[in-house]
N, C-alpha and C positions, 0 to 999 in steps of 0.2 A: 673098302669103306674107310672114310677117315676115321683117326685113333680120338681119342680125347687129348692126346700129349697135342696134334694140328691144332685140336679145336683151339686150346689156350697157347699157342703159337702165334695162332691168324687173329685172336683177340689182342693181343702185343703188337704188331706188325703184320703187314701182308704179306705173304709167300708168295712169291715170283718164281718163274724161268728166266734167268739171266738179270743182270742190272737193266736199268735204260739203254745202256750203251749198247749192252748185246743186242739188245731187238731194234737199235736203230741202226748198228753192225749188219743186220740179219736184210733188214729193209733195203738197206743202200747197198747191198751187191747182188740182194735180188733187180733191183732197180738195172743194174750195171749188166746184168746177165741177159734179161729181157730187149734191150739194147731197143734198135729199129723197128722191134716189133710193137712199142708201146705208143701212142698217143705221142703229138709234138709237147702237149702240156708237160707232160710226167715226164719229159727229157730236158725241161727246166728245172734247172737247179734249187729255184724256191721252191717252186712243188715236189723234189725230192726228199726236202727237206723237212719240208711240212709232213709227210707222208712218215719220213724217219719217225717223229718228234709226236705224231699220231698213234703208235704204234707202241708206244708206252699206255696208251688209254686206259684202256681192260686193269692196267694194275692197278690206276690212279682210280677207277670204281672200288676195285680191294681196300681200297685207300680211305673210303667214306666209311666211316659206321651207320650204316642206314638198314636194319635189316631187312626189306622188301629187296634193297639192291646187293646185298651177301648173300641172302636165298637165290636170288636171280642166276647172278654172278661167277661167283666163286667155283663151283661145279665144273665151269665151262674150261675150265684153266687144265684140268687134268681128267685121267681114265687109270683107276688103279687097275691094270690087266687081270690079274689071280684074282681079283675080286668076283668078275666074272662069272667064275666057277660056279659059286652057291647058287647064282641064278640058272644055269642051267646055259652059257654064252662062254662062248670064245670072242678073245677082239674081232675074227673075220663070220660070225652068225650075227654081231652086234645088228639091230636095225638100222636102215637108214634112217628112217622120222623118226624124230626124237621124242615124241608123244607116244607112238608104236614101240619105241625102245622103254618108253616109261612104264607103260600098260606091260610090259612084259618083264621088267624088272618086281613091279608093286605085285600080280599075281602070283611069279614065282616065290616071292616072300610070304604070302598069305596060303598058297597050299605047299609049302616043303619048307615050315617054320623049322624044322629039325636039321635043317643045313645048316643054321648059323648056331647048333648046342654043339657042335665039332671044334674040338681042340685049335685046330689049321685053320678056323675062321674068326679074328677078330669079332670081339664084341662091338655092338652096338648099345647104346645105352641114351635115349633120346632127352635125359633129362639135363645131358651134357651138353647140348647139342641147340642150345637157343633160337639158331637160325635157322634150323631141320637143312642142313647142307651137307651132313657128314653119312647118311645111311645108305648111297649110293655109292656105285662105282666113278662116275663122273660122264661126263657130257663132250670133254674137247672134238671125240670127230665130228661130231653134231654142231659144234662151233663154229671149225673149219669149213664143214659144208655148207652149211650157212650165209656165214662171210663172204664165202666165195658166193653164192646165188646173187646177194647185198651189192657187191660189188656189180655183177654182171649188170646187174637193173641199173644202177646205176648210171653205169656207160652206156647203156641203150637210152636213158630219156638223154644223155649230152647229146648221144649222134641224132637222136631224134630233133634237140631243137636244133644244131650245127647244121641241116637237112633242110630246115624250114627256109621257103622264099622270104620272111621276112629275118633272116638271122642277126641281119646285120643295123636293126632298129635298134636304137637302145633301150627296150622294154626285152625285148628278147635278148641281148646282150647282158642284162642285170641276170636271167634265168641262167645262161651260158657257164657265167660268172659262178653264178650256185651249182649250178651242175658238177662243175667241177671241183668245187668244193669239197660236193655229197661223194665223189668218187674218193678223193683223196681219205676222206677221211673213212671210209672203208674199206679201203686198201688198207688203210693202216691198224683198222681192226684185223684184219684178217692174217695180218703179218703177227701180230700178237700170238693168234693162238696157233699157229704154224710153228713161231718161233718157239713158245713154251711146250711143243709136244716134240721137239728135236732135245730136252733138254730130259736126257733118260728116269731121272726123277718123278718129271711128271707123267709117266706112264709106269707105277708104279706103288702100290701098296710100301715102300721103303723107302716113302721119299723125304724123310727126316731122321735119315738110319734105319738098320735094318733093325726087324721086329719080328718074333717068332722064334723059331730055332732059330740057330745060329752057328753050326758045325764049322764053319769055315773061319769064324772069330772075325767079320766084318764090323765096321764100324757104327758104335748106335749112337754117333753123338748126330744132335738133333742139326746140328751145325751147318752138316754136309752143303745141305742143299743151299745155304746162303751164301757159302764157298765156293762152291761152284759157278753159282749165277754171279759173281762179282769178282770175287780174291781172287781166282784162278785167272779171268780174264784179265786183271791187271796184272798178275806174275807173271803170265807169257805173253806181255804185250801183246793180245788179240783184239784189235779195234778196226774198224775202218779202214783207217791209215797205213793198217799195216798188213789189211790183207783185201784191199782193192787190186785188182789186175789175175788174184787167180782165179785160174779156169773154172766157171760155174755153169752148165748147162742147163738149159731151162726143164723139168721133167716135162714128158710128153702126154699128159692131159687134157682130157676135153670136159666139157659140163657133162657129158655123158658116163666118162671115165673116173671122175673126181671122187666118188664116194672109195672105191677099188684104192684109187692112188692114194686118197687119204689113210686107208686101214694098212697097207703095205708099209707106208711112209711111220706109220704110228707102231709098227710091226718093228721096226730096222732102229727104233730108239730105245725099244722093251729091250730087242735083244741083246743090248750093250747095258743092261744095267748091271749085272754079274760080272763085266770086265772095269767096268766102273767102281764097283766097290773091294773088285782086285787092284786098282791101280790104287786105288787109298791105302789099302792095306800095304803096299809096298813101298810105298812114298813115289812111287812113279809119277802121279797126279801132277806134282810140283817139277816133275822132269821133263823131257823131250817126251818122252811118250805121251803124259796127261795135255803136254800143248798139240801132239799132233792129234789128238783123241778130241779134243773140246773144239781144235780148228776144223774137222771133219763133221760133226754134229753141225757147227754155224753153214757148213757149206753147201751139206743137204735142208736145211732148211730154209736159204737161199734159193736152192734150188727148185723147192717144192712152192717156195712161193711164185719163182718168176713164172713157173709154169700154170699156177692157177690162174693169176694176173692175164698173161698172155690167152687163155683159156678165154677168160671171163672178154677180154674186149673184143676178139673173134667174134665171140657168140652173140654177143652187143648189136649186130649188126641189125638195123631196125626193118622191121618186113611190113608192107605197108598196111595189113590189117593195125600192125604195131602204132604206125602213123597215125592213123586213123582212130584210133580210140585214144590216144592222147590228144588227139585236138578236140572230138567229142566232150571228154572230161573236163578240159578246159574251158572250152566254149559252155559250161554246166557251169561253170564258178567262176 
C-alpha cells in the first residue's frame, strides 16, 4: 500500500520509472530486437519514433491533476509485492482479471481487518488519500496485460482493413492511415508499463526508501527512486545511442503465455530490489556495477516488450468470422 510520505510526493510531481528517455531507450531497442518480425510500418523510422515519444504517455496522465484520471491511473504504474501478504496473495496467486483481482483484494480486507493492526503492515489512513489510490497493492500486471490485449486488437482491425478488396480506395486508406495510428499508440502504452515494472522500485513497498525495519541501514531518502529513473541514467551514459546494437532477444511469449511471462518478468525486478539498495549503500550505483545493473533492467524490459509486440501481431492475424463482423458493424454505422 502506498505511504502518506507517496501520497504528498505525487501531489508535488509525478513518480515515474525512468525519465522520458529511459522508456523511449526501453521502446527503440525493443523495436530493434523485434527486427523482421514486425510490420513494414513500425520499421519506419517515424513510426519508431512516434511510438518511442508514445511511451511517455501513462506519465503525462500522472501529469494532470484530474482526480477521476489519478484514481484511474496511477495504480497501474506499480505492485508493491509484500503488500500482497495481508491479502492473502503472492505476485504468482495474483489474478488475472483485474476486477476478480479487486473482488479479492476488497473481501480480504473486510473479513481479516486484523491484518493490517500488525506492526509489518503499513498503515492505511484514507483521510490522506483524496484520490483513494493508495489502499491497494497496485495494478501494473493488469496493465501489461491489458496493453498487450489493446495492441493485439489493434493490429487485427489494420490487417482486417489492409485485407479488404477495396484497400486501396481512399475512404479505406484514411481508415488504414488510423489504424496505424491506434497501434502505435498502444504499443506505446504498453511499453510504459513494461518499462516501469523493469525499474525494481516499482515492484515494491520501498520505492521512495526503504520503510519499516531497517537492520541493514539502507537508504530512506525519498530521493532514490528519481535517481535512478534519471541521474543515474545520465551518469552512465545509458540512452539509445549508446546502447543500440546490443544483443536483445525477443522473450518467447504468446497471448496465451503472457499473463505467466508477465508475473515471472515482474518476479526478476522484485528480486533485485535488495541488491539495489545494496549498490546505494556502497556507492557502487554510481560505479561500473550500478551501470551494468540499471543497463540489464533496460535490456529485460526491451526484451519483454519486443516479445509481447511480436506476440500481439502474430495473433492479429484476422480469421474470417473476424472479417465478417467488422464489415457487419460497419455496414450498421
Amino acid at each position: 500500500m502506498r505511504t502518506l510520505a507517496l501520497s504528498l510526493l505525487l501531489a508535488a510531481a509525478p513518480a515515474s520509472a525512468w525519465d522520458a528517455d529511459g522508456h523511449r531507450t526501453i521502446t527503440l531497442l525493443a523495436l530493434d530486437a523485434a527486427g523482421d518480425g514486425l510490420p513494414a510500418f513500425l520499421r519506419d523510422e517515424d513510426a519508431r519514433q512516434r511510438a518511442a515519444w508514445q511511451s511517455g504517455e501513462p506519465d503525462r496522465w500522472r501529469g494532470t491533476r484530474a482526480p477521476a484520471l489519478t484514481h484511474l491511473n496511477n495504480p497501474d504504474h506499480y505492485i508493491d509485492v509484500e503488500d500482497l501478504e495481508p491479502f492473502g496473495l503472492t505476485l504468482e496467486t495474483v489474478p488475472p482479471l483485474r476486477y476478480e483481482y479487486m473482488r479479492v483484494l476488497a473481501v480480504a480486507r473486510h473479513v481479516h481487518p486484523e491484518n493490517w493492526e500488525r506492526p509489518d503492515v503499513p498503515p492505511y489512513d484514507p483521510r490522506q488519500d483524496p484520490a483513494k489510490v493508495n489502499e491497494w497493492p497496485g495494478f501494473v500486471l493488469h496493465s501489461i496485460a491489458e496493453s498487450a490485449d489493446k495492441l493485439r486488437s489493434a493490429f487485427n482491425t489494420l490487417r482486417i482493413l489492409e485485407g479488404l478488396a477495396d484497400a486501396s480506395t481512399p475512404r479505406r486508406q484514411g481508415q488504414v492511415r488510423q489504424a496505424r495510428e491506434n497501434a502505435v499508440y498502444s504499443l506505446g502504452v504498453l511499453s510504459h508499463f513494461v518499462g516501469d515494472t523493469a525499474q525494481p522500485l516499482h515492484t515494491t513497498r520501498h520505492h521512495h526508501g526503504w520503510v519499516g525495519d531497517n537492520p541493514h541501514a539502507y537508504t530512506t531518502d525519498r530521493g532514490i527512486h528519481a535517481h535512478i529513473d534519471g541521474t543515474v541514467l545520465t551518469l552512465h551514459a545509458l540512452s539509445y545511442d549508446t546502447l543500440r546494437g546490443t544483443p536483445v532477444a525477443p522473450a518467447d511469449v504468446s497471448p496465451r503465455t503472457q499473463w505467466g511471462a508477465a508475473v515471472a518478468y515482474t518476479r526478476r525486478s522484485f528480486d533485485r530490489v535488495v541488491p539495489l539498495y545494496e549498490l546505494r549503500k556502497s556507492g557502487d550505483l554510481e560505479r561500473e556495477p550500478g551501470k551494468s545493473f540499471i543497463a540489464e533492467r533496460l535490456a529485460d524490459a526491451s526484451s519483454m516488450l519486443a516479445g509481447l509486440v511480436l506476440a500481439a501481431w502474430r495473433a492479429a492475424e484476422p480469421s474470417p468470422r473476424e472479417i465478417e463482423d467488422y464489415l457487419r458493424y460497419e455496414a450498421k454505422h
